[in-house]
ROPAFI-968201 format. One record per residue (C-alpha): x, y, z; residue in three letters; residue number from 0. Coordinates in steps of 0.25 Angstrom, whole numbers, plus 5000, padded with zeros to 4 digits. Example, Ala and Ser with C-alpha at 12.3 -4.5 7.8 and 13.67 -1.06 7.14 Angstrom:
2
+------+-------+------+------+-----+
! east ! north !   up ! rest !  nr !
+------+-------+------+------+-----+
! 5049 !  4982 ! 5031 !  Ala !   0 !
! 5055 !  4996 ! 5029 !  Ser !   1 !
+------+-------+------+------+-----+
//
This chain:
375
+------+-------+------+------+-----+
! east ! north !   up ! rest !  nr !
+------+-------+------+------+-----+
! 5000 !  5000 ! 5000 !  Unk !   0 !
! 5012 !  5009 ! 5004 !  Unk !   1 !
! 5018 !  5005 ! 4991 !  Unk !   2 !
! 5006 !  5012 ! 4982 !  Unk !   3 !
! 5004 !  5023 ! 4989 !  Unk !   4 !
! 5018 !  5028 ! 4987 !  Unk !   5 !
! 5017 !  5037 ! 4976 !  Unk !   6 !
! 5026 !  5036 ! 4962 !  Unk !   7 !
! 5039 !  5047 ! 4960 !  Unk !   8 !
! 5035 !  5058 ! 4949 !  Unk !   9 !
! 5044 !  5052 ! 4941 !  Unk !  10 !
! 5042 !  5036 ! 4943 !  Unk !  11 !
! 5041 !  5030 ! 4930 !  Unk !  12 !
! 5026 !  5025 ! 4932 !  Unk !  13 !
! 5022 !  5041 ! 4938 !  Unk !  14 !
! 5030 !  5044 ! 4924 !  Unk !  15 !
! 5020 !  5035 ! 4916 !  Unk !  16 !
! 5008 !  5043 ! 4924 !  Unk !  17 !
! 5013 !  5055 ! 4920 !  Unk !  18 !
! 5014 !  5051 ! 4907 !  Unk !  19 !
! 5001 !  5046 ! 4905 !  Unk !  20 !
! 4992 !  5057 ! 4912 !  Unk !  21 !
! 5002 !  5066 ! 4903 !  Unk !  22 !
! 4996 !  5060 ! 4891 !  Unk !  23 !
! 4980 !  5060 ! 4897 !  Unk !  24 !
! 4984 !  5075 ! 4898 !  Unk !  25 !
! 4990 !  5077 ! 4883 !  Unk !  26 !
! 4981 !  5066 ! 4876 !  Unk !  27 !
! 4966 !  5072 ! 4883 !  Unk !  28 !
! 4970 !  5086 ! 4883 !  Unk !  29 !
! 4969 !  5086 ! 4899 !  Unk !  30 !
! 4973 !  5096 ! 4909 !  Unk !  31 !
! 4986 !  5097 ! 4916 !  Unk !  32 !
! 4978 !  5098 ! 4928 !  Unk !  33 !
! 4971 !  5086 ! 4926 !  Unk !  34 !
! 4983 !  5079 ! 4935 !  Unk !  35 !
! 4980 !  5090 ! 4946 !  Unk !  36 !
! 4965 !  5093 ! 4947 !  Unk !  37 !
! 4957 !  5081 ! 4941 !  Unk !  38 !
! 4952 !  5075 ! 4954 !  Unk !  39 !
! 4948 !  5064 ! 4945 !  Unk !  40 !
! 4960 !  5061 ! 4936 !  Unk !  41 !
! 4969 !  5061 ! 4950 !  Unk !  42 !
! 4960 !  5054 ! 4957 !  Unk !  43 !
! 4961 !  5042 ! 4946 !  Unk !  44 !
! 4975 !  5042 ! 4946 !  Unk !  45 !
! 4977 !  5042 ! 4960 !  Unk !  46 !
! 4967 !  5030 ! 4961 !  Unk !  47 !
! 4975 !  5020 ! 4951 !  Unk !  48 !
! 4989 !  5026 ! 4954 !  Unk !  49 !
! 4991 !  5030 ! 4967 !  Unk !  50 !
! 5005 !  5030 ! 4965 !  Unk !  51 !
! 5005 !  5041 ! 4955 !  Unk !  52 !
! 5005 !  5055 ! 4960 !  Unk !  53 !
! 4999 !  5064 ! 4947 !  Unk !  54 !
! 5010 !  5074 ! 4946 !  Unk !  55 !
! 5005 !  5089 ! 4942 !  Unk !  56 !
! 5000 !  5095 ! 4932 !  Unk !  57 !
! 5014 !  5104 ! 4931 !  Unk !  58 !
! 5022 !  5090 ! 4931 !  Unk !  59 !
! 5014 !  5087 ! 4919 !  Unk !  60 !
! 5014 !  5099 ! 4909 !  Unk !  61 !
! 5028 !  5101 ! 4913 !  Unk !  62 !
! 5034 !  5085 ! 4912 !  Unk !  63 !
! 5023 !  5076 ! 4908 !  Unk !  64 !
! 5017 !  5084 ! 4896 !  Unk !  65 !
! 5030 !  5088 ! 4890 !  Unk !  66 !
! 5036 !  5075 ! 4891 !  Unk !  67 !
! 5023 !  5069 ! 4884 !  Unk !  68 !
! 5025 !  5081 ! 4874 !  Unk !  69 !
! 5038 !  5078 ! 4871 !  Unk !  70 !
! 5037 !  5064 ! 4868 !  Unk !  71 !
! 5026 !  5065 ! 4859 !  Unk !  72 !
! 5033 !  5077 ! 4850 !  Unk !  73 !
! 5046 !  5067 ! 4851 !  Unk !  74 !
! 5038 !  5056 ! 4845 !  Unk !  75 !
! 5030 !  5064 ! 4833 !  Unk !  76 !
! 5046 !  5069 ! 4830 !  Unk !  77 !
! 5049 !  5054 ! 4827 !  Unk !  78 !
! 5037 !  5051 ! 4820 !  Unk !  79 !
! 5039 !  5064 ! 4813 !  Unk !  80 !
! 5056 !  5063 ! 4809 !  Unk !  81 !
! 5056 !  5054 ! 4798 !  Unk !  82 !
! 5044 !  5057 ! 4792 !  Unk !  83 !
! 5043 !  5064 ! 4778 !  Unk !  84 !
! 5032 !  5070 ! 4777 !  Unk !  85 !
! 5024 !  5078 ! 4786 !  Unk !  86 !
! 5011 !  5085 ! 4784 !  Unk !  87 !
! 5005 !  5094 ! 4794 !  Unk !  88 !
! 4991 !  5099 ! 4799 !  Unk !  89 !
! 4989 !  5114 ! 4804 !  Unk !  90 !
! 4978 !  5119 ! 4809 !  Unk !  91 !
! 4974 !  5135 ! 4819 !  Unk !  92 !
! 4964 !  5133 ! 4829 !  Unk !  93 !
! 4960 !  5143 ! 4840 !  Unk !  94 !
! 4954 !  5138 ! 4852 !  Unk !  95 !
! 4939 !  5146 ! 4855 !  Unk !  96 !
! 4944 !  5145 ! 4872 !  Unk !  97 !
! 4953 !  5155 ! 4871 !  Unk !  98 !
! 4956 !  5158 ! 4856 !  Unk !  99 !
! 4972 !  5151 ! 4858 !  Unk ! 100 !
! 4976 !  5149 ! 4842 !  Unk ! 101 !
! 4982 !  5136 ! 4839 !  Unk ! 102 !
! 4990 !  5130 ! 4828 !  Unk ! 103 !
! 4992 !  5114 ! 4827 !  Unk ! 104 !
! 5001 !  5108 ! 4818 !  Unk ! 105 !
! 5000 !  5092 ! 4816 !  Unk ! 106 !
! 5009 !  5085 ! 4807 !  Unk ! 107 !
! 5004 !  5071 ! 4799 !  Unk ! 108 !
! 5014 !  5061 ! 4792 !  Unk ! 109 !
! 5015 !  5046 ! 4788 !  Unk ! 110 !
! 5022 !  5038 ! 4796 !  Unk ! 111 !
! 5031 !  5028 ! 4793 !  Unk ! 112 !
! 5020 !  5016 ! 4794 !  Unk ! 113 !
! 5013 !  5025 ! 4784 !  Unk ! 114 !
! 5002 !  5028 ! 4795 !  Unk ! 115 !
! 4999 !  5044 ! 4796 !  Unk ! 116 !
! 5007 !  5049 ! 4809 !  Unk ! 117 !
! 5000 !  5063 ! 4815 !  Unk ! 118 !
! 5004 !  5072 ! 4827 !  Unk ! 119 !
! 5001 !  5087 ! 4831 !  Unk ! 120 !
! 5013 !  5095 ! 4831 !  Unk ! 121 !
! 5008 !  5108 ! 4836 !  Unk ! 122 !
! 4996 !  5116 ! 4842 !  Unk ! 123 !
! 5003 !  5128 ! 4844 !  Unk ! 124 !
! 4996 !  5140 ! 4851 !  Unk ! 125 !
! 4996 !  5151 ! 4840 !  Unk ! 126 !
! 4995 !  5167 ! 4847 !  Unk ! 127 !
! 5002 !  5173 ! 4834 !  Unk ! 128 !
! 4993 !  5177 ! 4823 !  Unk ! 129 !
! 4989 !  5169 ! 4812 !  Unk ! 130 !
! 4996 !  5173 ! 4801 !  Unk ! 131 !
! 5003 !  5164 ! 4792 !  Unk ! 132 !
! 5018 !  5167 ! 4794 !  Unk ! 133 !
! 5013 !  5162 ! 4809 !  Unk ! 134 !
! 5006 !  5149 ! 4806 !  Unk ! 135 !
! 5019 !  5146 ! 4797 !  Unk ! 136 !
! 5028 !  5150 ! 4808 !  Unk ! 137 !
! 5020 !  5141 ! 4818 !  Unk ! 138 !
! 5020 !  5129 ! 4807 !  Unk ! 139 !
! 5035 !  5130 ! 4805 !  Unk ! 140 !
! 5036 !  5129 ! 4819 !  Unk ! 141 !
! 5028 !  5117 ! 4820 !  Unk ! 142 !
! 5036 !  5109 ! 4811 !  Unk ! 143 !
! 5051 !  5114 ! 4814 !  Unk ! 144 !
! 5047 !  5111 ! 4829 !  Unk ! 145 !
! 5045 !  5096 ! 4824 !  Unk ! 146 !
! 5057 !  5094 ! 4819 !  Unk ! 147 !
! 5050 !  5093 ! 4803 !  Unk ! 148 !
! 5057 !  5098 ! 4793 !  Unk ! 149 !
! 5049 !  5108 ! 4782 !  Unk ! 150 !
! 5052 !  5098 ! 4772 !  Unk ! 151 !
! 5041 !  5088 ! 4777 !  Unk ! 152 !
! 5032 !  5095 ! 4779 !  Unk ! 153 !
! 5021 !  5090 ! 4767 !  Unk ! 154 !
! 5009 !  5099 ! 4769 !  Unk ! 155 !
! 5002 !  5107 ! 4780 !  Unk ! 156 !
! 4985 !  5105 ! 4781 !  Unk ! 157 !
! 4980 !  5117 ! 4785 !  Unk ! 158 !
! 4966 !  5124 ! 4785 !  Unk ! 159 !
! 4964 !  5136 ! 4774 !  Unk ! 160 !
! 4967 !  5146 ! 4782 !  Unk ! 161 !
! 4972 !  5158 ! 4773 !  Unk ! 162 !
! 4984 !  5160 ! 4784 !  Unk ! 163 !
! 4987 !  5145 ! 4788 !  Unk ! 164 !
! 4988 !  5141 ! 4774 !  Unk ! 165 !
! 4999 !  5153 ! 4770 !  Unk ! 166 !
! 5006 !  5148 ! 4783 !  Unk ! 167 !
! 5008 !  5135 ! 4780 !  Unk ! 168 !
! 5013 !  5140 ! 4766 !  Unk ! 169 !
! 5024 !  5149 ! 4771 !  Unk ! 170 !
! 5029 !  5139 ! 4777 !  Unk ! 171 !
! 5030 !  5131 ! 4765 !  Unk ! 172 !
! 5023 !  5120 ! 4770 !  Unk ! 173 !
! 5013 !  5111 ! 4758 !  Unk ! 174 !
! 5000 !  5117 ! 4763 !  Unk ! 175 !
! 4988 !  5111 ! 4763 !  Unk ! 176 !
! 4974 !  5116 ! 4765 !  Unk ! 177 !
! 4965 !  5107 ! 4775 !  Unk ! 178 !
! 4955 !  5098 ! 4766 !  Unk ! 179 !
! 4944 !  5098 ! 4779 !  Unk ! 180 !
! 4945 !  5113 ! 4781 !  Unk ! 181 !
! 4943 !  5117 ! 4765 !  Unk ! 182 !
! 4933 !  5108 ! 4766 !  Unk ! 183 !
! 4927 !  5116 ! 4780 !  Unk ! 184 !
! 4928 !  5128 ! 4770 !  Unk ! 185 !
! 4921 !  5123 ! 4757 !  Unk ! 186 !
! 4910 !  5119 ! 4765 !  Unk ! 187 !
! 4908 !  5131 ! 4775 !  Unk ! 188 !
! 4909 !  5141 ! 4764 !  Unk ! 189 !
! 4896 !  5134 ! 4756 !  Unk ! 190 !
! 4889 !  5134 ! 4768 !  Unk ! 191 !
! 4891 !  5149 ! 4769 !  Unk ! 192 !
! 4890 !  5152 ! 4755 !  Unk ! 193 !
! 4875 !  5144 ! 4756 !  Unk ! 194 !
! 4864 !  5153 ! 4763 !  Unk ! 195 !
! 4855 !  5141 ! 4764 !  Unk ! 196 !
! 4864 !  5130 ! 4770 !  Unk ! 197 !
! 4872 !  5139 ! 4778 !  Unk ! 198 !
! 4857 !  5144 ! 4786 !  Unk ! 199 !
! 4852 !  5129 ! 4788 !  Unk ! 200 !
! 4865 !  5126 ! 4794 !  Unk ! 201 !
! 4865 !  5139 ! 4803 !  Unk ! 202 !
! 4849 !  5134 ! 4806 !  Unk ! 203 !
! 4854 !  5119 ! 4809 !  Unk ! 204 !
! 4866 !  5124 ! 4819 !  Unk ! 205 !
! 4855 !  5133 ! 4827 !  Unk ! 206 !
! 4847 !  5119 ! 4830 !  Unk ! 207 !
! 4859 !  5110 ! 4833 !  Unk ! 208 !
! 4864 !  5125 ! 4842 !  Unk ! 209 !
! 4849 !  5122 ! 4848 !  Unk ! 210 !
! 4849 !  5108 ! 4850 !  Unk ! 211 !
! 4863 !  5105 ! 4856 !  Unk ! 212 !
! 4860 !  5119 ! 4868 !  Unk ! 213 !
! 4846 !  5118 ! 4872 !  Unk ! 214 !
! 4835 !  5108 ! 4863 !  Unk ! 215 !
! 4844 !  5094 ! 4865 !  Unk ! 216 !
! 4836 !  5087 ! 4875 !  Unk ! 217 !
! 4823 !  5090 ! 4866 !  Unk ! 218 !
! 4830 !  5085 ! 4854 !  Unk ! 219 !
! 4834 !  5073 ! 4861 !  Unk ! 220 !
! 4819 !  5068 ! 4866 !  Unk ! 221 !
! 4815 !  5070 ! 4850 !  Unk ! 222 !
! 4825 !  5063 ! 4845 !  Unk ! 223 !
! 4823 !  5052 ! 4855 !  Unk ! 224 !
! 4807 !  5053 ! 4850 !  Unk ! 225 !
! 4813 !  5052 ! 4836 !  Unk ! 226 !
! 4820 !  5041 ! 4837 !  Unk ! 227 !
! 4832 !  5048 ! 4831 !  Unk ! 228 !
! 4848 !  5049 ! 4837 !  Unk ! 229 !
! 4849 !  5056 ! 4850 !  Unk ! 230 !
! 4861 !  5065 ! 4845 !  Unk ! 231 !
! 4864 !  5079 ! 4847 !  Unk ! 232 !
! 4864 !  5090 ! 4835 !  Unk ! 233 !
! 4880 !  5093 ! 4830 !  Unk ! 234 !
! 4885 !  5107 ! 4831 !  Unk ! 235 !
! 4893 !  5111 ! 4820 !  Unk ! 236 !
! 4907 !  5116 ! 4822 !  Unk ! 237 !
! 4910 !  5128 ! 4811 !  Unk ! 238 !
! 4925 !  5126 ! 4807 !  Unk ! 239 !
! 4919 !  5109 ! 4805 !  Unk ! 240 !
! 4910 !  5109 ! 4794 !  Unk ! 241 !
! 4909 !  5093 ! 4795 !  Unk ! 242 !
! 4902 !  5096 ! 4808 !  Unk ! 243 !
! 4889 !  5105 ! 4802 !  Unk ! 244 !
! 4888 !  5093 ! 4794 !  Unk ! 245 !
! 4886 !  5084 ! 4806 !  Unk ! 246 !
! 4877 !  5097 ! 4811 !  Unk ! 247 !
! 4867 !  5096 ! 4797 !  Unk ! 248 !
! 4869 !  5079 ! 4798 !  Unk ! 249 !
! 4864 !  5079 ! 4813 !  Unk ! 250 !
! 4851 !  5088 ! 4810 !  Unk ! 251 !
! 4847 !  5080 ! 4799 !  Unk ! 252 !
! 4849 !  5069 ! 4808 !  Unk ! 253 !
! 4839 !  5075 ! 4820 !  Unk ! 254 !
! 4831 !  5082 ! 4811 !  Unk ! 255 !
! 4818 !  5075 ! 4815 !  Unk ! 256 !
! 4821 !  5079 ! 4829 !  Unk ! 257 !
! 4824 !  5094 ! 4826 !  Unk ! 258 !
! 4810 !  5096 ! 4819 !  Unk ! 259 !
! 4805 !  5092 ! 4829 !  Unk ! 260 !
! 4811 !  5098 ! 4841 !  Unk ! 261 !
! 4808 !  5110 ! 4832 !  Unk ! 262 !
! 4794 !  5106 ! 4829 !  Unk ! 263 !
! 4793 !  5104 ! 4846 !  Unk ! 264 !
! 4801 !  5115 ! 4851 !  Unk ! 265 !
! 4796 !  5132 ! 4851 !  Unk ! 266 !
! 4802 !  5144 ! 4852 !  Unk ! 267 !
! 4816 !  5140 ! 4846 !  Unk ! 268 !
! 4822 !  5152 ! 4840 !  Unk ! 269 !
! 4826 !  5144 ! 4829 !  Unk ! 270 !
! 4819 !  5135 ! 4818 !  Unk ! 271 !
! 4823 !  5122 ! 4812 !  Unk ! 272 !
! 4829 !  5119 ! 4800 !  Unk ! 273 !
! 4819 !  5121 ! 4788 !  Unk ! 274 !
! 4815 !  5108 ! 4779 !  Unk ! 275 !
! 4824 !  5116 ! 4767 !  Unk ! 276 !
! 4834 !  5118 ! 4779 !  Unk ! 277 !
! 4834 !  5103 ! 4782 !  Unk ! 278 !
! 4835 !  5099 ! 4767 !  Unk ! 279 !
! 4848 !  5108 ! 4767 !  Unk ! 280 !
! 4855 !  5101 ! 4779 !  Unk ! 281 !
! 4851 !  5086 ! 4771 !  Unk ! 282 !
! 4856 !  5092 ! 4758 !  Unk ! 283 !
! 4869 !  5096 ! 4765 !  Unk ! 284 !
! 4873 !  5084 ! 4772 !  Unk ! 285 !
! 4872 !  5077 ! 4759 !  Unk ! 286 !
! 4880 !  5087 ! 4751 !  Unk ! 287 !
! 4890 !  5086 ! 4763 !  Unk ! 288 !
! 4891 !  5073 ! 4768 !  Unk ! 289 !
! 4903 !  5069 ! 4759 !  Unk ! 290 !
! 4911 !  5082 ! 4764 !  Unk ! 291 !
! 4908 !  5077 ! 4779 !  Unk ! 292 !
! 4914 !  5061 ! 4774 !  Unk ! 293 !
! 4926 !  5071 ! 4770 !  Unk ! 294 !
! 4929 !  5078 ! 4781 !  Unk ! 295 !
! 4927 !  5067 ! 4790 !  Unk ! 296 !
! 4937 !  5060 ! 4782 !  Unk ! 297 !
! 4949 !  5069 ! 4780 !  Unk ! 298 !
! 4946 !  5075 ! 4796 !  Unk ! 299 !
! 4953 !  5062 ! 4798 !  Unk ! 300 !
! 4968 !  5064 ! 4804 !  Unk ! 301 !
! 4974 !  5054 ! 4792 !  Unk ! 302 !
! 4965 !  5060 ! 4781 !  Unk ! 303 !
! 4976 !  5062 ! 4771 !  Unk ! 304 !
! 4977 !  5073 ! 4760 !  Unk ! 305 !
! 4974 !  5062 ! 4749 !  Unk ! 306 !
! 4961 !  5063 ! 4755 !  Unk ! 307 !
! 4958 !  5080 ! 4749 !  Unk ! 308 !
! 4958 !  5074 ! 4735 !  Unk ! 309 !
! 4948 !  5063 ! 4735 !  Unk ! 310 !
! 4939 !  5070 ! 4745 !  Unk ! 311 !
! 4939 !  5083 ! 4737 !  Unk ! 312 !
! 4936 !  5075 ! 4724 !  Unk ! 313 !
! 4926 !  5068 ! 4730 !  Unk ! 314 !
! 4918 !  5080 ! 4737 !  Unk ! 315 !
! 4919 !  5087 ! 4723 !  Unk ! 316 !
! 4911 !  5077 ! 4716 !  Unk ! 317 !
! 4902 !  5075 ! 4727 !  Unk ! 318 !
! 4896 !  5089 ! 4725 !  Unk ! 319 !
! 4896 !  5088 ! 4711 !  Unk ! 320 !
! 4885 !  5076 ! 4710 !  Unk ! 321 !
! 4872 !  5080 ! 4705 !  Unk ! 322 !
! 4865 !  5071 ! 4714 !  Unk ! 323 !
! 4870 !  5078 ! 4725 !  Unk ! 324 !
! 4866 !  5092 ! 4719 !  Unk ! 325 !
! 4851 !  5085 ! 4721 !  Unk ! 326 !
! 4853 !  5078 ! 4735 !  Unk ! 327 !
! 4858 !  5094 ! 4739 !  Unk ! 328 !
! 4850 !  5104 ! 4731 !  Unk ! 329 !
! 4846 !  5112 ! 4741 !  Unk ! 330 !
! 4861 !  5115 ! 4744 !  Unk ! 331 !
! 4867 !  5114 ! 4729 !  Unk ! 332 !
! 4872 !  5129 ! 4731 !  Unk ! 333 !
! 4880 !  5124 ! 4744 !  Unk ! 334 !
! 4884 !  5110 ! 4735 !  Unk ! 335 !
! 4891 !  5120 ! 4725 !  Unk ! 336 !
! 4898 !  5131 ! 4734 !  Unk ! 337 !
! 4903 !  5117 ! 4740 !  Unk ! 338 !
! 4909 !  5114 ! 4726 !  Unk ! 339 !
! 4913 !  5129 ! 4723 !  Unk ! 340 !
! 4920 !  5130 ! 4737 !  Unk ! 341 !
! 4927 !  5117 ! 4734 !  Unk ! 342 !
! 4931 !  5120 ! 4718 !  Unk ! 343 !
! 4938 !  5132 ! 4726 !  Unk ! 344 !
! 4946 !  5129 ! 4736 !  Unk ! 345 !
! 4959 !  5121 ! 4734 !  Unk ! 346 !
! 4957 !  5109 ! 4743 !  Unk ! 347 !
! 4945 !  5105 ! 4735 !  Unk ! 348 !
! 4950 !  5111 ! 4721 !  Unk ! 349 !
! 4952 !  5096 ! 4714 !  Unk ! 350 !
! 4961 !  5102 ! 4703 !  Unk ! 351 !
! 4971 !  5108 ! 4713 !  Unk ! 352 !
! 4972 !  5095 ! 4722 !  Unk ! 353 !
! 4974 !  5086 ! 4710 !  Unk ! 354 !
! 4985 !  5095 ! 4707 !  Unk ! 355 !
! 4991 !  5096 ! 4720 !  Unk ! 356 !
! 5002 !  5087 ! 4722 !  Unk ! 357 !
! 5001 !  5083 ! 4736 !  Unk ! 358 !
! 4986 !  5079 ! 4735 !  Unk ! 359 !
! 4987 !  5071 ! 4722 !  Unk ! 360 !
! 4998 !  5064 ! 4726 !  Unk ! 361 !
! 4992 !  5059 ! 4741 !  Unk ! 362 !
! 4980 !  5057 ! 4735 !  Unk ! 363 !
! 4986 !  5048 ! 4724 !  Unk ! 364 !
! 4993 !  5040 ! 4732 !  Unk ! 365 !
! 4984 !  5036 ! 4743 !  Unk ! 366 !
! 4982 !  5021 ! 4742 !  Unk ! 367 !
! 4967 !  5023 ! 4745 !  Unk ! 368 !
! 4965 !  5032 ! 4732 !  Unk ! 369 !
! 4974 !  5026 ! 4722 !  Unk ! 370 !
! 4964 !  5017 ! 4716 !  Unk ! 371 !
! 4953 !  5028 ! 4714 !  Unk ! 372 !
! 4965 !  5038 ! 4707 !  Unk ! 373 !
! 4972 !  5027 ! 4698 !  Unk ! 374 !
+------+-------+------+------+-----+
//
């Protein structure tokens, strides 16, 4: 009894494992460092299956533990990084809404020598300075010196279309590409603006999911209940993710029964529901768009490679053009061609310039999974 109670040196090889892990929990779940000091619960756990360890403090670890676990991990992406080739980076600027901090990532992408695709986040750098594109290449030749990788293989640079992230990765002379999901965001959010019709029965269907997910849910519920229909809540869209007003219009359509009839049941809303010519709208667009949504969904993925814009812009393009879909979606056949006009205009979707651009010929070419359909 004696022997347990006596408690483990700081630096005894087993408190050393401890350490480590709780050091990881922190780092992998994005906990506090004061979880090891004022989390009754988490102390309480650990003092109940190792009453030998003594949780060291929140100091120890963002002074030792952390740094320690930092070091390893940027030790072991250099060695996976040395005697690669080729190197392809992801850049994105993102400012957090709690307290406006600007941030700048930088994550690099490779093939690894068992021809599996290796990934890792090199940077998230906090950004104060302005915006301007000598900064973002100053902050992007940083990145890649501080990794030890040489300009030479550096093969291209995704970035959004940003007029002053897309100058900056050119100064830097880095292969620039523009983000496929992101051109996308913009071909679609620019015909839903330039479209009177479908941009006002989206506005009315946010103000009834708005509704539905602060104040008329639990009414919602007992109808679909009656109806027999899935007891799900309405999605709210997010404005810089086009895919998720998709899920928005799909969701209505899903509970439409039940909103007629919360609407049908309920007085003195300040709002209305979605007219029969507004319904057929939101039908008509999840039709036209359902192929975009299989797209996006697919090349969200982290291993989507670039042989993946050529085949999906070709086959986007030819979607539209049916003339059966022209009379599946006839109420929206002016949103159907500002889809193709904004496509035809910018570069991602221009067919003639990707099949002369080298790099997406030759990646596309010499994908196993596509050489049969090219040949």
């Amino acid at each position: 009894m004696l022997e347990k109670k006596k408690l483990w040196d700081i630096n005894d090889s087993r408190a050393k494992r401890c350490h480590y892990l709780i050091g990881e929990m922190i780092a992998v779940d994005n906990e506090p460092f004061s979880i090891v000091e004022s989390h009754v619960g988490f102390r309480r756990f650990v003092n109940n299956i190792l009453p030998q360890y003594e949780i060291p403090s929140r100091i120890y670890f963002s002074e030792n533990v952390i740094p320690d676990i930092y070091n390893k991990v940027v030790n072991n992406i250099k060695s996976r990084l040395a005697p690669v080739n080729h190197i392809s980076f992801t850049t994105d600027m993102w400012t957090c809404q709690t307290n406006k901090t600007c941030f700048l990532s930088c994550t690099a992408h490779w093939l690894e020598e068992s021809y599996m695709l290796g990934h890792a986040v090199l940077d998230i750098k906090v950004f104060p300075e302005s915006h301007t594109a000598e900064n973002i290449k100053k902050s992007l030749l940083d990145s890649v010196s501080d990794w030890n990788i040489p300009a030479t293989k550096v093969r291209a640079v995704v970035h959004d279309n940003a007029a002053n992230i897309t100058k900056g990765v050119k100064d830097a002379n880095f292969p620039s590409f523009r983000c496929f999901i992101h051109t996308l965001q913009l071909v679609i959010n620019d015909a839903i603006d330039a479209n009177t019709s479908v941009k006002e029965t989206i506005s009315a269907a946010r103000r009834i999911v708005t509704h539905f997910n602060h104040s008329g849910y639990n009414k919602l519920h007992e109808i679909q209940e009656e109806l027999g229909l899935p007891k799900k809540k309405l999605h709210q869209d997010v404005i810089t993710r086009w895919n998720s007003t998709y899920y928005l219009l799909e969701r209505i359509i899903e509970q439409r029964r039940a909103i007629s009839v919360y609407f049908a049941e309920s007085r003195n809303l300040n709002f209305e529901n979605l007219s029969s010519d507004q319904w057929e709208i939101v039908l008509q667009l999840i039709i036209l768009l359902k192929p975009f949504e299989e797209v996006t969904k697919i090349t969200s993925s982290t291993y989507s490679p670039i042989s993946d814009v050529i085949p999906h812009a070709v086959t986007l393009m030819r979607y539209l053009r049916k003339e059966e879909l022209s009379e599946k979606t006839y109420q929206v056949d002016d949103f159907r061609n500002a889809l193709v006009s904004n496509m035809n205009k910018v570069t991602r979707f221009n067919l003639e310039y990707l099949f002369e651009n080298r790099t997406y010929l030759l990646s596309t070419f010499f994908r196993p999974t596509l050489q049969n359909q090219l040949l």
